[in-house]
N, CA, C and O atoms as a GROMACS GRO file, in nm:
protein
  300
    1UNK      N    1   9.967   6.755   8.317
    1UNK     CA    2  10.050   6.815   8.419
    1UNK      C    3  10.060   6.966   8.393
    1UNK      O    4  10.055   6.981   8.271
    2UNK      N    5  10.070   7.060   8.444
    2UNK     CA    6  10.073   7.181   8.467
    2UNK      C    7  10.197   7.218   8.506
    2UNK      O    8  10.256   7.166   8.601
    3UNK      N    9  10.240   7.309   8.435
    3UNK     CA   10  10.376   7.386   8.415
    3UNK      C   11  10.403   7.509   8.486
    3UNK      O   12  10.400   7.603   8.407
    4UNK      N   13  10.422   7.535   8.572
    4UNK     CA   14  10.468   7.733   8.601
    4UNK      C   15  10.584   7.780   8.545
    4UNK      O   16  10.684   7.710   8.565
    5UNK      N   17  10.597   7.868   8.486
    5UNK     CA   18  10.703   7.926   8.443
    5UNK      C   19  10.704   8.061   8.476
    5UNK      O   20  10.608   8.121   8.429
    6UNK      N   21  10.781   8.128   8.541
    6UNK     CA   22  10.849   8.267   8.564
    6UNK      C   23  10.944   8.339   8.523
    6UNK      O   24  11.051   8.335   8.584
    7UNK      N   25  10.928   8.411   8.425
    7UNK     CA   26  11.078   8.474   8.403
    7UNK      C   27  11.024   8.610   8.396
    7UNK      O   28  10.914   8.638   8.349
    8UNK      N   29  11.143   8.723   8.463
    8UNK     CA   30  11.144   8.824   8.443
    8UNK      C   31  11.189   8.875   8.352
    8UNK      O   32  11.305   8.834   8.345
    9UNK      N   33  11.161   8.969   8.242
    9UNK     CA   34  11.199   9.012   8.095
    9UNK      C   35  11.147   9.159   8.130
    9UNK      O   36  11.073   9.208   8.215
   10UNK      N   37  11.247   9.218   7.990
   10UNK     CA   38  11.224   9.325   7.926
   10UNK      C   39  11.155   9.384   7.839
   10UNK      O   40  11.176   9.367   7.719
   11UNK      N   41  11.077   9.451   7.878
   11UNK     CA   42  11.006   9.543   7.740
   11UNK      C   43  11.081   9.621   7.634
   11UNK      O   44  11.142   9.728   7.642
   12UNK      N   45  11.047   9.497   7.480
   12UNK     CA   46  11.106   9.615   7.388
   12UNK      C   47  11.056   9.722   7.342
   12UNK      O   48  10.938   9.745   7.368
   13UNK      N   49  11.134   9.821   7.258
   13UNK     CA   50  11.154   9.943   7.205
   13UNK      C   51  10.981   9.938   7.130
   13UNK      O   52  10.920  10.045   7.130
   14UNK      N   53  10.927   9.843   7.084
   14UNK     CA   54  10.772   9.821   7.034
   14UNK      C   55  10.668   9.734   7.119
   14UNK      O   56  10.564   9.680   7.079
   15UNK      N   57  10.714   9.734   7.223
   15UNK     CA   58  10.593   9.682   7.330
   15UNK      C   59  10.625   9.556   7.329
   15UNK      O   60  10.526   9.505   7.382
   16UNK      N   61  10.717   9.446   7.298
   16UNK     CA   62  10.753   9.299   7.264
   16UNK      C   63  10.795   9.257   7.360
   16UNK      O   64  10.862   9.334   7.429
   17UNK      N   65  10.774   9.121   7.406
   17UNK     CA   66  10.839   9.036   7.500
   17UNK      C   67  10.869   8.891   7.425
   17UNK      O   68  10.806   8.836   7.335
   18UNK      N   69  10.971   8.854   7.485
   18UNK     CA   70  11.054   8.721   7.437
   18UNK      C   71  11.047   8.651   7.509
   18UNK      O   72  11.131   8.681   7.594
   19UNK      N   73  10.976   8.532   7.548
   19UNK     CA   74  11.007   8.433   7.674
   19UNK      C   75  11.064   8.282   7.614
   19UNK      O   76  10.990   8.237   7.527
   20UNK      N   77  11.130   8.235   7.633
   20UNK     CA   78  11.198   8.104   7.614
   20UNK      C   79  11.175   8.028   7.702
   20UNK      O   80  11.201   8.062   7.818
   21UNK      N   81  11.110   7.883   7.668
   21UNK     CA   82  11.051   7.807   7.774
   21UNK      C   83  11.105   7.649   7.725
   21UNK      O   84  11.018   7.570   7.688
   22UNK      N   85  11.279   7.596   7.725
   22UNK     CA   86  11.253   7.477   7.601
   22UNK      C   87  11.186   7.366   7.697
   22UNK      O   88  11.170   7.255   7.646
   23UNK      N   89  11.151   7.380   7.813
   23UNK     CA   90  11.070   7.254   7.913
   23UNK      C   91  10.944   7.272   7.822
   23UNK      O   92  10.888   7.174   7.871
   24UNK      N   93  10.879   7.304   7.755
   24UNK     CA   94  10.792   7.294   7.694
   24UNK      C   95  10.769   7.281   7.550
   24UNK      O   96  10.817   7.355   7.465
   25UNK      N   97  10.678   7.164   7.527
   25UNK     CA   98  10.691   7.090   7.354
   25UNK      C   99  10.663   7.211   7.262
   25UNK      O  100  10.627   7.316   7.316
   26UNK      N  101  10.676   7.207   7.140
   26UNK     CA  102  10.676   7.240   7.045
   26UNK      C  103  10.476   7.244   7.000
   26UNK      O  104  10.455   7.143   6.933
   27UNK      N  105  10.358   7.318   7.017
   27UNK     CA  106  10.230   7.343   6.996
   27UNK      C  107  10.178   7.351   7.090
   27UNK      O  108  10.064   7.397   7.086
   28UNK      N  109  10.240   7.308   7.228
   28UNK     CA  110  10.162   7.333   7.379
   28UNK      C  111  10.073   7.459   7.344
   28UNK      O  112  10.114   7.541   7.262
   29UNK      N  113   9.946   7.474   7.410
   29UNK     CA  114   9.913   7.552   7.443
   29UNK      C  115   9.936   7.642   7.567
   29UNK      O  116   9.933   7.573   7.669
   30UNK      N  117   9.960   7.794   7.595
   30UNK     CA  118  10.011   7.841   7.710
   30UNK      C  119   9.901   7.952   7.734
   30UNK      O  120   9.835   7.984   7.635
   31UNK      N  121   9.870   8.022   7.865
   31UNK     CA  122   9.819   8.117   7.939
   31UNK      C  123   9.958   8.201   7.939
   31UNK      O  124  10.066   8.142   7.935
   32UNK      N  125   9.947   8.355   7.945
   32UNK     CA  126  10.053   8.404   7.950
   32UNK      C  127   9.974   8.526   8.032
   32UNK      O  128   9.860   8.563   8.002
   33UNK      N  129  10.045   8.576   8.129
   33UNK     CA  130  10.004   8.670   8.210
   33UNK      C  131  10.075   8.774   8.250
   33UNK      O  132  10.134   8.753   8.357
   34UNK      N  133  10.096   8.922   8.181
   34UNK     CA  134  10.177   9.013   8.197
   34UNK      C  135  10.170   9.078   8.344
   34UNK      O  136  10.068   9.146   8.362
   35UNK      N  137  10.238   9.072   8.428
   35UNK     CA  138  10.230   9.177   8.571
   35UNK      C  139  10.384   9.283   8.551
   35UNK      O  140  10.505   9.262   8.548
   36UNK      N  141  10.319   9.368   8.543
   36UNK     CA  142  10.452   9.516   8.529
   36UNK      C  143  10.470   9.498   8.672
   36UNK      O  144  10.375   9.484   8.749
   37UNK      N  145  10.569   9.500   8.700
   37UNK     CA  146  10.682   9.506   8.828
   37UNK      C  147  10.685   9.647   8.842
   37UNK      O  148  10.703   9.716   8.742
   38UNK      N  149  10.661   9.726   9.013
   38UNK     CA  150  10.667   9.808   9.057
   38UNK      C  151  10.828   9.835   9.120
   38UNK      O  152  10.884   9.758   9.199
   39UNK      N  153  10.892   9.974   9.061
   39UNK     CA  154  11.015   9.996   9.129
   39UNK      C  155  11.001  10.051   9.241
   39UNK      O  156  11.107  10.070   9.300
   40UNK      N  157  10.905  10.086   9.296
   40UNK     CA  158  10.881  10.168   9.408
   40UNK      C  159  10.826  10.100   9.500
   40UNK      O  160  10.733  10.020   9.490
   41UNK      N  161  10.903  10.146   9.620
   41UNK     CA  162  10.847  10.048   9.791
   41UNK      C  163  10.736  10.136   9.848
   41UNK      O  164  10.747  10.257   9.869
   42UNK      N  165  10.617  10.052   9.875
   42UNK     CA  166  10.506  10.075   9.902
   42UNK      C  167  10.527  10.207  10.028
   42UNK      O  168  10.611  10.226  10.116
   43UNK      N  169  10.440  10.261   9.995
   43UNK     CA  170  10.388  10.408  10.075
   43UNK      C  171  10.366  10.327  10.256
   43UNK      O  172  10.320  10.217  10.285
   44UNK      N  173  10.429  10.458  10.362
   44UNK     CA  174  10.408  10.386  10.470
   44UNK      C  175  10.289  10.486  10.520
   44UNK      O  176  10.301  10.607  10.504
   45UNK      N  177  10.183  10.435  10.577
   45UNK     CA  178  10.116  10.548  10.662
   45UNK      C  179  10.167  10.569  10.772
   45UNK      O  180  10.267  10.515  10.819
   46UNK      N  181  10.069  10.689  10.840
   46UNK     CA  182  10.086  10.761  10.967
   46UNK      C  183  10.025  10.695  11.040
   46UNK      O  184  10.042  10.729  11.157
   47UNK      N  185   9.960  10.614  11.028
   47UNK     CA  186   9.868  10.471  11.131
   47UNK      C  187  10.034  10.326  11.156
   47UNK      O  188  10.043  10.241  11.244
   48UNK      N  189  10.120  10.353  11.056
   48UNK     CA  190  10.210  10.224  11.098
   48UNK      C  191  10.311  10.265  11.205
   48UNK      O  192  10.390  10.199  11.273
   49UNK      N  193  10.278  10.428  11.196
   49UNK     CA  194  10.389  10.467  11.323
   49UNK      C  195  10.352  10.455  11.496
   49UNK      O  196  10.418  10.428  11.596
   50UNK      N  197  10.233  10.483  11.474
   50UNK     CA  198  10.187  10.461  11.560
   50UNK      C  199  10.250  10.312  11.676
   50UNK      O  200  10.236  10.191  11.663
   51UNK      N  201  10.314  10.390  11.777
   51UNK     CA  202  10.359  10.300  11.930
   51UNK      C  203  10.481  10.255  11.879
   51UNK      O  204  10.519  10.157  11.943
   52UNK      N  205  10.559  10.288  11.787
   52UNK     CA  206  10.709  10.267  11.737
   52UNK      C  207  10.816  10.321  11.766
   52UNK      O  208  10.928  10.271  11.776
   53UNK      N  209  10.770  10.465  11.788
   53UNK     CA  210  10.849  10.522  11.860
   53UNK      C  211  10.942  10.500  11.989
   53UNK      O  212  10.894  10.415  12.065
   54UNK      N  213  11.062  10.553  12.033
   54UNK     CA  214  11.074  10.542  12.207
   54UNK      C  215  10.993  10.647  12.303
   54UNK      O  216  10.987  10.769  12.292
   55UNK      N  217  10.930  10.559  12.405
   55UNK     CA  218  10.822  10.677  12.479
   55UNK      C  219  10.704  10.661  12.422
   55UNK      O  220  10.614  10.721  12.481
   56UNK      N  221  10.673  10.608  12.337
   56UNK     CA  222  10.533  10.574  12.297
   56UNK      C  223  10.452  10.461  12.388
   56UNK      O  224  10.510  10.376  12.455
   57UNK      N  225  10.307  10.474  12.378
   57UNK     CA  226  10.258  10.389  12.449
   57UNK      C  227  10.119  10.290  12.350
   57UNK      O  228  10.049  10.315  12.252
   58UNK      N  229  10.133  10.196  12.423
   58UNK     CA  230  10.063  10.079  12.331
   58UNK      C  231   9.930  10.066  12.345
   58UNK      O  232   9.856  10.004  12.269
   59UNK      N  233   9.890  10.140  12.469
   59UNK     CA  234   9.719  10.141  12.468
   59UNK      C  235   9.663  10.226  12.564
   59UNK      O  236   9.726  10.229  12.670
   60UNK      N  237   9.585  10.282  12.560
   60UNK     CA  238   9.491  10.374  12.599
   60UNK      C  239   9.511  10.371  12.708
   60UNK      O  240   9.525  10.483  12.759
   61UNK      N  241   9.522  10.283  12.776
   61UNK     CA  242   9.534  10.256  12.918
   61UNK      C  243   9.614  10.306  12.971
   61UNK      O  244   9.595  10.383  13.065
   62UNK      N  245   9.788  10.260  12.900
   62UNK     CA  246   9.907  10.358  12.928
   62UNK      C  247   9.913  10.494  12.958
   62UNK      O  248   9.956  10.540  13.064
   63UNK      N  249   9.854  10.585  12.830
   63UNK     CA  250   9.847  10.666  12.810
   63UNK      C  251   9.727  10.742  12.933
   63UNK      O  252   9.768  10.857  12.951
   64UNK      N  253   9.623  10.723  13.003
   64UNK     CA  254   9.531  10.763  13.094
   64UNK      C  255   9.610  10.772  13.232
   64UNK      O  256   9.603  10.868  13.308
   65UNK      N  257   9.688  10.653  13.253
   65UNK     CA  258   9.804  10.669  13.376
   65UNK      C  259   9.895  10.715  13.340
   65UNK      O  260   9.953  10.749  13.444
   66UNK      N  261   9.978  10.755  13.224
   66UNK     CA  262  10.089  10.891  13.219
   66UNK      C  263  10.027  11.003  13.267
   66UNK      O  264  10.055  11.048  13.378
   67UNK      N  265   9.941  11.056  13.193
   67UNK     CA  266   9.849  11.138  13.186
   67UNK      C  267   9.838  11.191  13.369
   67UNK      O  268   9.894  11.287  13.422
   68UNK      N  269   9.746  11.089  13.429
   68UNK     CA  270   9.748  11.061  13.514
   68UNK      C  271   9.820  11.104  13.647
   68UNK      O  272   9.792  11.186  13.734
   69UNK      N  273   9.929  11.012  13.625
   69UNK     CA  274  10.018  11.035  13.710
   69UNK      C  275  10.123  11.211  13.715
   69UNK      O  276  10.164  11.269  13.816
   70UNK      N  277  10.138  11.254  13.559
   70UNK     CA  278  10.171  11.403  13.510
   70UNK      C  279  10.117  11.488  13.613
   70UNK      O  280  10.177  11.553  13.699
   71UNK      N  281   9.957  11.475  13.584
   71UNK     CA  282   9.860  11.582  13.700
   71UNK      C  283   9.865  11.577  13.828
   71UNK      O  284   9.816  11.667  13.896
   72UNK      N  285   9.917  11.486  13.874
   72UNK     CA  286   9.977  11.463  13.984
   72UNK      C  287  10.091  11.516  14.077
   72UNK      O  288  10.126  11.535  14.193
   73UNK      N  289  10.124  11.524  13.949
   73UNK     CA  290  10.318  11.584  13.975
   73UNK      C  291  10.266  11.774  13.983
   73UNK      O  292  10.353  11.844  14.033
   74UNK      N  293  10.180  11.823  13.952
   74UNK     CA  294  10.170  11.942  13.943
   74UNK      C  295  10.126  12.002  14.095
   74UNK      O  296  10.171  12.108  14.141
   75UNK      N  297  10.020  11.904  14.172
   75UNK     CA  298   9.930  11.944  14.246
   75UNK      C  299  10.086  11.949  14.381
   75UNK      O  300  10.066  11.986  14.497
   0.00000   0.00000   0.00000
């Protein structure tokens, strides 16, 4: 049977981690897999803003009949 275990821990003062697992016997063999946790929220681009705005338009199409209709208003 196969076990997952997750715990989030601290890095000590010499690079050490402590994990306590007592669901698991005493010589088990384990896989242990370090992932450093990012404090920082992912970067947004200038492509996610895109049509979010108010007054924005969602496709090309929109935008050819604003357009459009604008040059209109001049004549």
């Amino acid at each position: 049977m196969i076990h997952a275990v997750r715990q989030r821990v601290m890095i000590g003062q010499d690079g050490t981690i402590q994990i306590y697992v007592p669901e698991l016997k005493a010589g088990t063999i384990a896989d242990v897999i370090i992932l450093e946790a990012s404090d920082q929220t992912p970067k947004k681009t200038l492509t996610g803003f895109i049509g979010k705005g108010k007054g924005c338009f969602k496709t090309a199409g929109e935008v050819d009949t604003f357009i459009r209709n604008e040059r209109n208003t001049w004549e």
